[in-house]
PDBQT receptor file of N, H, CA, C and O in Angstrom, charges set to zero:
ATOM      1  N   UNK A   1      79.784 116.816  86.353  1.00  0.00    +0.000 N 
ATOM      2  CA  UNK A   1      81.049 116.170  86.587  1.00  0.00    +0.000 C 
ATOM      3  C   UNK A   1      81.455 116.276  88.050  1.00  0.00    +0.000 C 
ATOM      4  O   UNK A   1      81.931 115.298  88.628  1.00  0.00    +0.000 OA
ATOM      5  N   UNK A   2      81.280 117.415  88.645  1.00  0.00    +0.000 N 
ATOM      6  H   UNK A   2      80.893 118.209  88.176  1.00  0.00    +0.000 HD
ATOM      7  CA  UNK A   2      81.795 117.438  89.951  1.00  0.00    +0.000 C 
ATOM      8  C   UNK A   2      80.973 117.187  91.132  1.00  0.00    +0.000 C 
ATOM      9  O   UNK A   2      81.419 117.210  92.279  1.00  0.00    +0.000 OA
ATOM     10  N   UNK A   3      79.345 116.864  90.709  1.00  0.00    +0.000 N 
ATOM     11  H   UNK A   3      78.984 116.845  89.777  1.00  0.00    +0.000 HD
ATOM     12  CA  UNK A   3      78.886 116.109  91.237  1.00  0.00    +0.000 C 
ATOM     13  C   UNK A   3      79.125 114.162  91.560  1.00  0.00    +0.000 C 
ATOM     14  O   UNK A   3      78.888 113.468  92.548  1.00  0.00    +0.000 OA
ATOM     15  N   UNK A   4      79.464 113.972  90.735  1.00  0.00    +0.000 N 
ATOM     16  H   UNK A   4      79.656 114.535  89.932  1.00  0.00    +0.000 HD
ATOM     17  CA  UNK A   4      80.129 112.891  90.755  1.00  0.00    +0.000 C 
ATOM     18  C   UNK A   4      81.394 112.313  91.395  1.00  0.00    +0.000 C 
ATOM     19  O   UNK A   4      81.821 111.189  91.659  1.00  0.00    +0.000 OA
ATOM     20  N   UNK A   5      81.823 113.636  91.534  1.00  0.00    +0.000 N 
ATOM     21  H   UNK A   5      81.476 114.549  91.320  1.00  0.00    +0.000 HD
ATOM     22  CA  UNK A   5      83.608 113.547  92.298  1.00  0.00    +0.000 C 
ATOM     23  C   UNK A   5      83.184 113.446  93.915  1.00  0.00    +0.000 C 
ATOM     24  O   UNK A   5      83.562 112.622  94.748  1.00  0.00    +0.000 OA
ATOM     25  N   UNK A   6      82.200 114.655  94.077  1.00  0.00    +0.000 N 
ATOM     26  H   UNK A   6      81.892 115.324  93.401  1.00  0.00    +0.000 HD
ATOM     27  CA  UNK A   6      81.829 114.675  95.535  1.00  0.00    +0.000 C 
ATOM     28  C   UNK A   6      81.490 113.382  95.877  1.00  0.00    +0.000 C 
ATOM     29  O   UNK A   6      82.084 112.904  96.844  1.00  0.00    +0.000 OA
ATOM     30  N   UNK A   7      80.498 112.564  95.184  1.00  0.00    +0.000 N 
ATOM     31  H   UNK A   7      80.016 112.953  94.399  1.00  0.00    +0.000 HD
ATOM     32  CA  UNK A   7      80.297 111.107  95.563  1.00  0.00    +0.000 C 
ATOM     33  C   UNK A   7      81.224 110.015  96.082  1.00  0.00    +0.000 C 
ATOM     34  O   UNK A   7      80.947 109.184  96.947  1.00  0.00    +0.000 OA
ATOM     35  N   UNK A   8      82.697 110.190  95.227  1.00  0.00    +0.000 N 
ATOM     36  H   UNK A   8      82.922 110.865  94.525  1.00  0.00    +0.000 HD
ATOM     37  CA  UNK A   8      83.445 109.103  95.831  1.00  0.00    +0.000 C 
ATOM     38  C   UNK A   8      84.357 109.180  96.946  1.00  0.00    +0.000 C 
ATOM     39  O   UNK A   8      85.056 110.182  97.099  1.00  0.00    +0.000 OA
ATOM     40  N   UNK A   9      84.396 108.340  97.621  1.00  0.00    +0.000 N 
ATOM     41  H   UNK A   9      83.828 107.526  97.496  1.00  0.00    +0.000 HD
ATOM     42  CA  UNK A   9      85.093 108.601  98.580  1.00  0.00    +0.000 C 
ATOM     43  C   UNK A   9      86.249 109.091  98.575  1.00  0.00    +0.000 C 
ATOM     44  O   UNK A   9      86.973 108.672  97.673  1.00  0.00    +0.000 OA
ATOM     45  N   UNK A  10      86.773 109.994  99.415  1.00  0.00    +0.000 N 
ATOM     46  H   UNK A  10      86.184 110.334 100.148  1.00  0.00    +0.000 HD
ATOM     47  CA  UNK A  10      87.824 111.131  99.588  1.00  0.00    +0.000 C 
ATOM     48  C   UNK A  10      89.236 109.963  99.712  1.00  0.00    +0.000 C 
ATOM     49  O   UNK A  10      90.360 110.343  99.381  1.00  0.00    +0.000 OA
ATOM     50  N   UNK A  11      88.977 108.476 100.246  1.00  0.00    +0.000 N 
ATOM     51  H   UNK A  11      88.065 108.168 100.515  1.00  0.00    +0.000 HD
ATOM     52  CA  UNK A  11      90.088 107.588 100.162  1.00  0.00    +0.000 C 
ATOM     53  C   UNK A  11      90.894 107.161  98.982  1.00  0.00    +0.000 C 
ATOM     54  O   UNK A  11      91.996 106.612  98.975  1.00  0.00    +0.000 OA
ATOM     55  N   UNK A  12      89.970 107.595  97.775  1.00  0.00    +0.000 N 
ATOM     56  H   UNK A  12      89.075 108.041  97.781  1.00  0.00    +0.000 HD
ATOM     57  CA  UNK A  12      90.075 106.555  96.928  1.00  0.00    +0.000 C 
ATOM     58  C   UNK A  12      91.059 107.542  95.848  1.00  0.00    +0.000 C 
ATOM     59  O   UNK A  12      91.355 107.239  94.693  1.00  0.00    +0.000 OA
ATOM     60  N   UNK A  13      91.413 108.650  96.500  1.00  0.00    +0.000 N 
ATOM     61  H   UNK A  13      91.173 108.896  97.439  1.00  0.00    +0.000 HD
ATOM     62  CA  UNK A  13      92.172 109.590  95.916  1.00  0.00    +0.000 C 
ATOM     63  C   UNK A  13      93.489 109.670  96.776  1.00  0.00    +0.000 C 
ATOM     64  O   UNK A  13      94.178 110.651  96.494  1.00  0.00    +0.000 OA
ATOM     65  N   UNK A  14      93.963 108.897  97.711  1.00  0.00    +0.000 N 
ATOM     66  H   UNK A  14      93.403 108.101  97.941  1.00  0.00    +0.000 HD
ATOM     67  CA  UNK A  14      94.742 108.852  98.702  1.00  0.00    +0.000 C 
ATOM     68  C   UNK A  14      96.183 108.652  98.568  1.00  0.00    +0.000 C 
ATOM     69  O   UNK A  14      97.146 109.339  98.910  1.00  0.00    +0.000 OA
ATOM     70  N   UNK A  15      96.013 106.924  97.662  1.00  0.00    +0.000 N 
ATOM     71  H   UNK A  15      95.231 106.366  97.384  1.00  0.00    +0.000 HD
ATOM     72  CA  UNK A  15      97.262 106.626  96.415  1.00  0.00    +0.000 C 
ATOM     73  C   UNK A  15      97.589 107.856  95.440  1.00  0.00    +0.000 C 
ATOM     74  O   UNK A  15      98.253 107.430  94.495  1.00  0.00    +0.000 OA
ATOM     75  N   UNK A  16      97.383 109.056  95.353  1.00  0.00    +0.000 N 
ATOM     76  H   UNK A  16      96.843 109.402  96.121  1.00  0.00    +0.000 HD
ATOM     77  CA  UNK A  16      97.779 109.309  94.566  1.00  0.00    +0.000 C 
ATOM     78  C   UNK A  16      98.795 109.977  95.178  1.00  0.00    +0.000 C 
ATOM     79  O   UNK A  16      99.657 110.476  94.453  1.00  0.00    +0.000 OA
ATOM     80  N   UNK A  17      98.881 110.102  96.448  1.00  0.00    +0.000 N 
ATOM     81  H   UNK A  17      98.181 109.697  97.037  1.00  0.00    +0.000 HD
ATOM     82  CA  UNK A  17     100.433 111.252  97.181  1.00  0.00    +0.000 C 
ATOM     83  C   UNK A  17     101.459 110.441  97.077  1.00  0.00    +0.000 C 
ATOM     84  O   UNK A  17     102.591 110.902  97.223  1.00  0.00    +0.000 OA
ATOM     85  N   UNK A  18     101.252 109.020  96.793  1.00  0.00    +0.000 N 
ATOM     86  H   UNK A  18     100.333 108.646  96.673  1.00  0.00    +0.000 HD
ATOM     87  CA  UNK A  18     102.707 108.106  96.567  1.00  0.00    +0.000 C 
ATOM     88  C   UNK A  18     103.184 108.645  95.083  1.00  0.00    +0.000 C 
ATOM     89  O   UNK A  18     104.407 108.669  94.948  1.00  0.00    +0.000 OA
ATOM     90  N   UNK A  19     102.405 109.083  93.942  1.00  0.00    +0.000 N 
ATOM     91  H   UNK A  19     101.411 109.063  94.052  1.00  0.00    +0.000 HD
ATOM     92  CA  UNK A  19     102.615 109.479  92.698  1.00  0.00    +0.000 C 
ATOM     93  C   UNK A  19     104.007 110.606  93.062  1.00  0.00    +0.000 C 
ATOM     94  O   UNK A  19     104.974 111.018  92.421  1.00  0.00    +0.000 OA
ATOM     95  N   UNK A  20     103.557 110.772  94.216  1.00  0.00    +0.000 N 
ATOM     96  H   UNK A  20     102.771 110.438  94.736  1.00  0.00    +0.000 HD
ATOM     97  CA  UNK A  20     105.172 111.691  94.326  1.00  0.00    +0.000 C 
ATOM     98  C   UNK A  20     106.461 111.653  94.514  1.00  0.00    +0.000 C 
ATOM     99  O   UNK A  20     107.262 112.588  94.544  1.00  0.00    +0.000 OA
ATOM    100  N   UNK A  21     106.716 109.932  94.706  1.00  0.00    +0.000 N 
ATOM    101  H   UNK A  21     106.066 109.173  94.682  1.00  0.00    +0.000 HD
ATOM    102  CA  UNK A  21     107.989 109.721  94.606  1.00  0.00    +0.000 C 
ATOM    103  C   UNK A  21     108.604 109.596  93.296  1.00  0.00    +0.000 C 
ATOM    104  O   UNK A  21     109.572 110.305  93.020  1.00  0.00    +0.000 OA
ATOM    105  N   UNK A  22     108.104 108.710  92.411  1.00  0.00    +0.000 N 
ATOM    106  H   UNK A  22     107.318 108.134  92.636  1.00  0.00    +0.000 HD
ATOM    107  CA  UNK A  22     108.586 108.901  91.024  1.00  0.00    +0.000 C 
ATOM    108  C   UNK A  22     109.110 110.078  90.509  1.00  0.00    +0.000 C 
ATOM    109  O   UNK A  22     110.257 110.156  90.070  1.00  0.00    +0.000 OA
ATOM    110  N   UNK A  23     108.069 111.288  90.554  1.00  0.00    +0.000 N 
ATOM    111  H   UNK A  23     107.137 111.225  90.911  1.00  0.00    +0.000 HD
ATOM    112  CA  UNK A  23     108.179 112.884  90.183  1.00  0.00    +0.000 C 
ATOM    113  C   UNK A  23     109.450 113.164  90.937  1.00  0.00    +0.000 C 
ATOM    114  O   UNK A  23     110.470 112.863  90.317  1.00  0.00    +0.000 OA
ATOM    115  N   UNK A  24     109.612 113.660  92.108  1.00  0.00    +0.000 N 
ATOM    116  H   UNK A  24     108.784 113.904  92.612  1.00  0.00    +0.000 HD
ATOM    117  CA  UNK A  24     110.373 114.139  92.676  1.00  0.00    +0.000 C 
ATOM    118  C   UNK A  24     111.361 113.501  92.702  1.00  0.00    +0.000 C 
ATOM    119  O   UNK A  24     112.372 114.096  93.075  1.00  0.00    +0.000 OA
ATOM    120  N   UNK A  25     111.502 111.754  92.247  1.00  0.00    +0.000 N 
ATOM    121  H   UNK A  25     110.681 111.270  91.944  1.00  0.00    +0.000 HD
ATOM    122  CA  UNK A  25     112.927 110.760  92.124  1.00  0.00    +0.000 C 
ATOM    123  C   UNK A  25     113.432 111.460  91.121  1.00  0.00    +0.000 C 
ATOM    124  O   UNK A  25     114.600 111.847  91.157  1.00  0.00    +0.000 OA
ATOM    125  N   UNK A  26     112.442 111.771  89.868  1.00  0.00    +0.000 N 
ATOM    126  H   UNK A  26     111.493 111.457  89.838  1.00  0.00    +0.000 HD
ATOM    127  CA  UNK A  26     113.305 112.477  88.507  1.00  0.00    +0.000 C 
ATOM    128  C   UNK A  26     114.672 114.074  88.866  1.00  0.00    +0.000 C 
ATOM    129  O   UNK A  26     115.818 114.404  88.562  1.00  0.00    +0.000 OA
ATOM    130  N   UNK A  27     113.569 114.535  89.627  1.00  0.00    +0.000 N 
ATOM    131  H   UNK A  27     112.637 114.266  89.874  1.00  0.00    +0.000 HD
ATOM    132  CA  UNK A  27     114.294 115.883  89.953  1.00  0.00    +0.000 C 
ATOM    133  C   UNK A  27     115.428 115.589  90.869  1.00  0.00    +0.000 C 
ATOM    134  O   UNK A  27     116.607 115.728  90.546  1.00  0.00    +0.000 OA
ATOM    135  N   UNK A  28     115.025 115.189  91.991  1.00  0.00    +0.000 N 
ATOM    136  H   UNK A  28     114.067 115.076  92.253  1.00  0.00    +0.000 HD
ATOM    137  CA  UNK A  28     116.505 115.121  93.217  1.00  0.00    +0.000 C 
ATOM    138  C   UNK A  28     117.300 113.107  93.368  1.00  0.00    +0.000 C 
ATOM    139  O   UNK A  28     118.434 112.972  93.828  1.00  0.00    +0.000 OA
ATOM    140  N   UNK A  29     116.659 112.132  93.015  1.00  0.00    +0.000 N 
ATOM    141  H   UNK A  29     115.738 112.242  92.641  1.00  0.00    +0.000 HD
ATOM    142  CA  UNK A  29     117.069 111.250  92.930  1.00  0.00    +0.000 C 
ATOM    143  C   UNK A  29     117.909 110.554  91.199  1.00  0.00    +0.000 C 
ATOM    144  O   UNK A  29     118.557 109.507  91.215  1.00  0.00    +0.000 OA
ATOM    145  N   UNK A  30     117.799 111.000  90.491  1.00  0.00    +0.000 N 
ATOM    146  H   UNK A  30     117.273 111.850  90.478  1.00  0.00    +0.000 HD
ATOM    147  CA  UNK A  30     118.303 110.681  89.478  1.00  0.00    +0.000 C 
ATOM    148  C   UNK A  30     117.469 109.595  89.175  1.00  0.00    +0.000 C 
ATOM    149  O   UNK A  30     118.214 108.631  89.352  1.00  0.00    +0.000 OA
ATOM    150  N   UNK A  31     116.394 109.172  88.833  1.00  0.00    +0.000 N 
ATOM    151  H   UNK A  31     115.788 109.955  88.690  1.00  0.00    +0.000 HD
ATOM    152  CA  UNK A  31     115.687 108.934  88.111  1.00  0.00    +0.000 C 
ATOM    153  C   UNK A  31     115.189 109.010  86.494  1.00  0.00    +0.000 C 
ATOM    154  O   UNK A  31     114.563 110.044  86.257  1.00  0.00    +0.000 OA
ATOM    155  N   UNK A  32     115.354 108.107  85.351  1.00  0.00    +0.000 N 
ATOM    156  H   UNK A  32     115.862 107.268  85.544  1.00  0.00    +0.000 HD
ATOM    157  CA  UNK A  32     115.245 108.508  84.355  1.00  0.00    +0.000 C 
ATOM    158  C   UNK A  32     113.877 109.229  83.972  1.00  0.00    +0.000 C 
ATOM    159  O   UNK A  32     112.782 109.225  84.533  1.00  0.00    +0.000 OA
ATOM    160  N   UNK A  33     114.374 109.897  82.722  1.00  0.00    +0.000 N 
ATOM    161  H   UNK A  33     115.264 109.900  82.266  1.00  0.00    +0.000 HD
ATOM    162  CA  UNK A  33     113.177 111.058  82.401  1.00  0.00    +0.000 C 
ATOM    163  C   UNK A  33     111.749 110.302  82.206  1.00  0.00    +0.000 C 
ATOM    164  O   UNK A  33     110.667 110.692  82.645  1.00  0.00    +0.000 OA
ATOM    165  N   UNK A  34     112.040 108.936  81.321  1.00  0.00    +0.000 N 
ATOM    166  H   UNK A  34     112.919 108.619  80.964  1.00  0.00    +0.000 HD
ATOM    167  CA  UNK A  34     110.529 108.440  80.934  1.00  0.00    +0.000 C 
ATOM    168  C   UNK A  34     109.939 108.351  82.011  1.00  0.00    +0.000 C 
ATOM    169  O   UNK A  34     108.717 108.442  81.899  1.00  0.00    +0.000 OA
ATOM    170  N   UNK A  35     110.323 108.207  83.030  1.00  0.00    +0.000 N 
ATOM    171  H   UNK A  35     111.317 108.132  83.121  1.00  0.00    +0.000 HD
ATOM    172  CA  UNK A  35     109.840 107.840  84.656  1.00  0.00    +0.000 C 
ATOM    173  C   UNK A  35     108.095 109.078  84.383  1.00  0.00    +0.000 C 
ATOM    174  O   UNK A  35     106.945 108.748  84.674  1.00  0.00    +0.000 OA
ATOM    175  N   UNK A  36     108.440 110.104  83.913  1.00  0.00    +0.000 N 
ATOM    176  H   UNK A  36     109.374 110.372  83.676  1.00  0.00    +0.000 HD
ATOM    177  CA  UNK A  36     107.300 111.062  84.632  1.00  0.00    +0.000 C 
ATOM    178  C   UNK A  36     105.876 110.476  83.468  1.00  0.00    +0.000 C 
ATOM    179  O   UNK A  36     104.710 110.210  83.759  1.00  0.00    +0.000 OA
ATOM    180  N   UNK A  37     106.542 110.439  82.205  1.00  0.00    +0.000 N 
ATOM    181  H   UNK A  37     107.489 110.655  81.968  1.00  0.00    +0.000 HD
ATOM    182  CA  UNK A  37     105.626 108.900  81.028  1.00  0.00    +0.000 C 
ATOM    183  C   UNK A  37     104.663 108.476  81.805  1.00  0.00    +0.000 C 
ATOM    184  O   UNK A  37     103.577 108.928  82.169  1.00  0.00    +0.000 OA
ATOM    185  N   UNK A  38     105.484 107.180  82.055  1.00  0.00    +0.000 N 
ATOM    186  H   UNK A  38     106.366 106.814  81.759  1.00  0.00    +0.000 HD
ATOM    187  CA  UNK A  38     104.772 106.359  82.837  1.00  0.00    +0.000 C 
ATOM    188  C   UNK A  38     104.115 107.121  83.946  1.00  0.00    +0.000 C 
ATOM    189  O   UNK A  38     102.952 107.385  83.642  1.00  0.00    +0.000 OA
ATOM    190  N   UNK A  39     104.431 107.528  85.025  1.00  0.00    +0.000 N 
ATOM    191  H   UNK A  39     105.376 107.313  85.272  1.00  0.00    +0.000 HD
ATOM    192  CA  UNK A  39     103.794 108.011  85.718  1.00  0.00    +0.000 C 
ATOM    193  C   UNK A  39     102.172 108.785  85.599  1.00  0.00    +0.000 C 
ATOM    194  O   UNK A  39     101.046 108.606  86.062  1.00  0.00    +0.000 OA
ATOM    195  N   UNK A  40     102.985 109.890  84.521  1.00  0.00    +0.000 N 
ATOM    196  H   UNK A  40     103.900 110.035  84.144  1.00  0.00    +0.000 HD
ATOM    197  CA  UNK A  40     101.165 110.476  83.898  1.00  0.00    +0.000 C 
ATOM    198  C   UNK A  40     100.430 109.723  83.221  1.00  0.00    +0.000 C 
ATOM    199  O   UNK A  40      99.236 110.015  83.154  1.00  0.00    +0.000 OA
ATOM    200  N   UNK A  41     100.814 108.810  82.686  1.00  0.00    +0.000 N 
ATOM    201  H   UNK A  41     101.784 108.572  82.741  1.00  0.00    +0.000 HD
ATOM    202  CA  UNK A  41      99.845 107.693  82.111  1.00  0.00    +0.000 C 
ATOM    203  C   UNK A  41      98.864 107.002  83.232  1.00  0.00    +0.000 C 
ATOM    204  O   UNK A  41      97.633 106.988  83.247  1.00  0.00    +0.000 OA
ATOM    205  N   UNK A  42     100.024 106.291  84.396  1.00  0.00    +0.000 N 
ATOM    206  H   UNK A  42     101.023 106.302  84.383  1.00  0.00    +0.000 HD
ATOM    207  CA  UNK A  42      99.301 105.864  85.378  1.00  0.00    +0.000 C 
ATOM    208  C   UNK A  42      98.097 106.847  86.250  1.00  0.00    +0.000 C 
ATOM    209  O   UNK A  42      97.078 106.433  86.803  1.00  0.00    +0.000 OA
ATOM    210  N   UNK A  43      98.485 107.943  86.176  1.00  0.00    +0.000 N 
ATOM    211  H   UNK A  43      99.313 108.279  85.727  1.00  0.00    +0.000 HD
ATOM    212  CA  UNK A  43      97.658 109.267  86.855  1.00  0.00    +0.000 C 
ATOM    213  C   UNK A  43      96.161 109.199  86.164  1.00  0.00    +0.000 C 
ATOM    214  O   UNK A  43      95.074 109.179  86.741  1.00  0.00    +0.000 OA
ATOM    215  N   UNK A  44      96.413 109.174  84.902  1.00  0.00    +0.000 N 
ATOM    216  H   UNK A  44      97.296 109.191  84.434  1.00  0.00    +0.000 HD
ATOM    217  CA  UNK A  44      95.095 109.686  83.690  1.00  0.00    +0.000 C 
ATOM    218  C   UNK A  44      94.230 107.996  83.911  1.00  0.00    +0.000 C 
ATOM    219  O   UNK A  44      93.001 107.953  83.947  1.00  0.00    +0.000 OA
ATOM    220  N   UNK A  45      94.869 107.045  84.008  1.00  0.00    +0.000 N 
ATOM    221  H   UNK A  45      95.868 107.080  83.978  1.00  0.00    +0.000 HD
ATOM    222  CA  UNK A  45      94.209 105.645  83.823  1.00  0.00    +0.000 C 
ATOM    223  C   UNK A  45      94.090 105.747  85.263  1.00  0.00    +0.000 C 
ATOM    224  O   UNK A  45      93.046 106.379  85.423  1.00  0.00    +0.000 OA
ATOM    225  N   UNK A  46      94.806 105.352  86.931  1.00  0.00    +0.000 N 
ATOM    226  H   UNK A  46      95.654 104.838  86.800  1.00  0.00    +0.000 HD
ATOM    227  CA  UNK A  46      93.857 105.640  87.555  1.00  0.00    +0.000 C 
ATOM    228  C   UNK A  46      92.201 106.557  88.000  1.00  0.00    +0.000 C 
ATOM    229  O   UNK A  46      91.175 106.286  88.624  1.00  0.00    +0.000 OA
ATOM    230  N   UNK A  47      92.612 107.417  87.440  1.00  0.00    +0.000 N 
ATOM    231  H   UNK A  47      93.445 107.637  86.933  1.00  0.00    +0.000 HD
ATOM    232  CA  UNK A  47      91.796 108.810  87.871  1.00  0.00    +0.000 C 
ATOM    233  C   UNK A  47      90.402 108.045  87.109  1.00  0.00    +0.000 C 
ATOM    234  O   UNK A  47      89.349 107.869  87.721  1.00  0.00    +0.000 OA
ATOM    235  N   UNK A  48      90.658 107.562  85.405  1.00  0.00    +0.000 N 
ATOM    236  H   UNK A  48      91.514 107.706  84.908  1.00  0.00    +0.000 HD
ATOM    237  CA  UNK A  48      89.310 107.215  84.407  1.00  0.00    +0.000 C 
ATOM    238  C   UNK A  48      89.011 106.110  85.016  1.00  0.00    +0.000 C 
ATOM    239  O   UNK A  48      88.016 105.607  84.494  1.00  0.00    +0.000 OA
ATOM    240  N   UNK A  49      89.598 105.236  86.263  1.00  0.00    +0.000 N 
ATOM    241  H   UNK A  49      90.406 105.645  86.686  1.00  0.00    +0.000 HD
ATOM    242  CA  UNK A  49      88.849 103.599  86.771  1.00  0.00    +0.000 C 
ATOM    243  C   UNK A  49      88.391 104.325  87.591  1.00  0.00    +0.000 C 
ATOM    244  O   UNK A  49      87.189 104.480  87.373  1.00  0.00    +0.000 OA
ATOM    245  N   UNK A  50      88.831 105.017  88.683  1.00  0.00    +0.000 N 
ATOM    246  H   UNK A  50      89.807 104.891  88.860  1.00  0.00    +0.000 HD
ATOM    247  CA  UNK A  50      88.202 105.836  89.828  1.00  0.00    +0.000 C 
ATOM    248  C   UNK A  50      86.903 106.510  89.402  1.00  0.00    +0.000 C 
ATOM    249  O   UNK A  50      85.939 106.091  90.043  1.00  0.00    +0.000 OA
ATOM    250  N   UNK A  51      86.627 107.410  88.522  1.00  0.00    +0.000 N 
ATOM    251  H   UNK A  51      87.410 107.750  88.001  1.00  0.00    +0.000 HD
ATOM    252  CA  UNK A  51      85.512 108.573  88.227  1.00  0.00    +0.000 C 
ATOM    253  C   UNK A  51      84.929 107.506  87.068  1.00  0.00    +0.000 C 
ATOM    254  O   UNK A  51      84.019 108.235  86.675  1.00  0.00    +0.000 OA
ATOM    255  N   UNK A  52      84.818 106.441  86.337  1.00  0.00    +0.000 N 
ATOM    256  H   UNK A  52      85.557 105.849  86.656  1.00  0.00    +0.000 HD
ATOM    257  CA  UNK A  52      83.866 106.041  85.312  1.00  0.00    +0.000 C 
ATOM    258  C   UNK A  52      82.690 105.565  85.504  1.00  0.00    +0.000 C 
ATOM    259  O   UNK A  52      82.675 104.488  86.100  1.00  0.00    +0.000 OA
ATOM    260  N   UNK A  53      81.825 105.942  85.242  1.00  0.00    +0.000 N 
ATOM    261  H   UNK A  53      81.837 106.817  84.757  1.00  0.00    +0.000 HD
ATOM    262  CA  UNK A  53      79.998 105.570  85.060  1.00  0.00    +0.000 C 
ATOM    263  C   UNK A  53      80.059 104.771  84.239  1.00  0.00    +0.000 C 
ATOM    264  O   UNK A  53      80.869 105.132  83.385  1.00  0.00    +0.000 OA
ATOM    265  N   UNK A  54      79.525 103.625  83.972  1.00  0.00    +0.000 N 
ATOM    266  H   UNK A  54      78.867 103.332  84.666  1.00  0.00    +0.000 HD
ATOM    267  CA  UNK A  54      78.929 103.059  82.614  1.00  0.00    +0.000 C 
ATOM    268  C   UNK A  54      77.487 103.823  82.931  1.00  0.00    +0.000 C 
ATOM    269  O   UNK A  54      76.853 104.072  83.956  1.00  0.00    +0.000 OA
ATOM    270  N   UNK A  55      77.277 104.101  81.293  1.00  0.00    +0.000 N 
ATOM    271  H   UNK A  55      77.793 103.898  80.460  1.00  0.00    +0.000 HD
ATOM    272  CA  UNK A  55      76.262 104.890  81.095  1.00  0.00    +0.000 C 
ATOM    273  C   UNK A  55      74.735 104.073  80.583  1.00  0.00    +0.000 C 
ATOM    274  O   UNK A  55      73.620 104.492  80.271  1.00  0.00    +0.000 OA
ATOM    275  N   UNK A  56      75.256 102.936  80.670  1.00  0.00    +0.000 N 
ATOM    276  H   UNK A  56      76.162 102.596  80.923  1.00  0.00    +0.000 HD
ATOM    277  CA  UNK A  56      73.987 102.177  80.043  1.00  0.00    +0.000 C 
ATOM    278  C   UNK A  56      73.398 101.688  81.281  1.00  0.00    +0.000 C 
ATOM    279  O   UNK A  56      72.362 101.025  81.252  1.00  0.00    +0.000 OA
TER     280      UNK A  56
C-alpha cells in the first residue's frame, strides 16, 4: 500500500489543505454541523480516485 502512495505525486495531495476551511468554518465560523458529512465523505472519495489501481 505505501508503496503505491510513494508513487503519486506529492501535488496531488495538495487540495486537500483547502479541506480546512469547511472544518475549521464549523468550529470558529458558524458553519452547520453536516458541513464536516460532507466534507469526510469528500476526503474518503477523493483520497479512493487519487490511490485506485484497477487491478485487471
Amino acid at each position: 500500500m505505501f508503496k503505491r502512495i510513494k508513487r503519486i505525486h506529492p501535488l496531488f495531495y495538495l487540495p486537500l489543505a483547502f479541506l480546512a476551511f469547511p472544518v475549521l468554518g464549523v468550529f470558529f465560523f458558524g458553519y452547520p454541523i453536516w458541513t464536516l458529512g460532507t466534507t469526510l465523505a469528500f476526503l474518503i472519495d477523493y483520497l479512493f480516485l487519487v490511490n485506485y489501481e484497477k487491478m485487471s
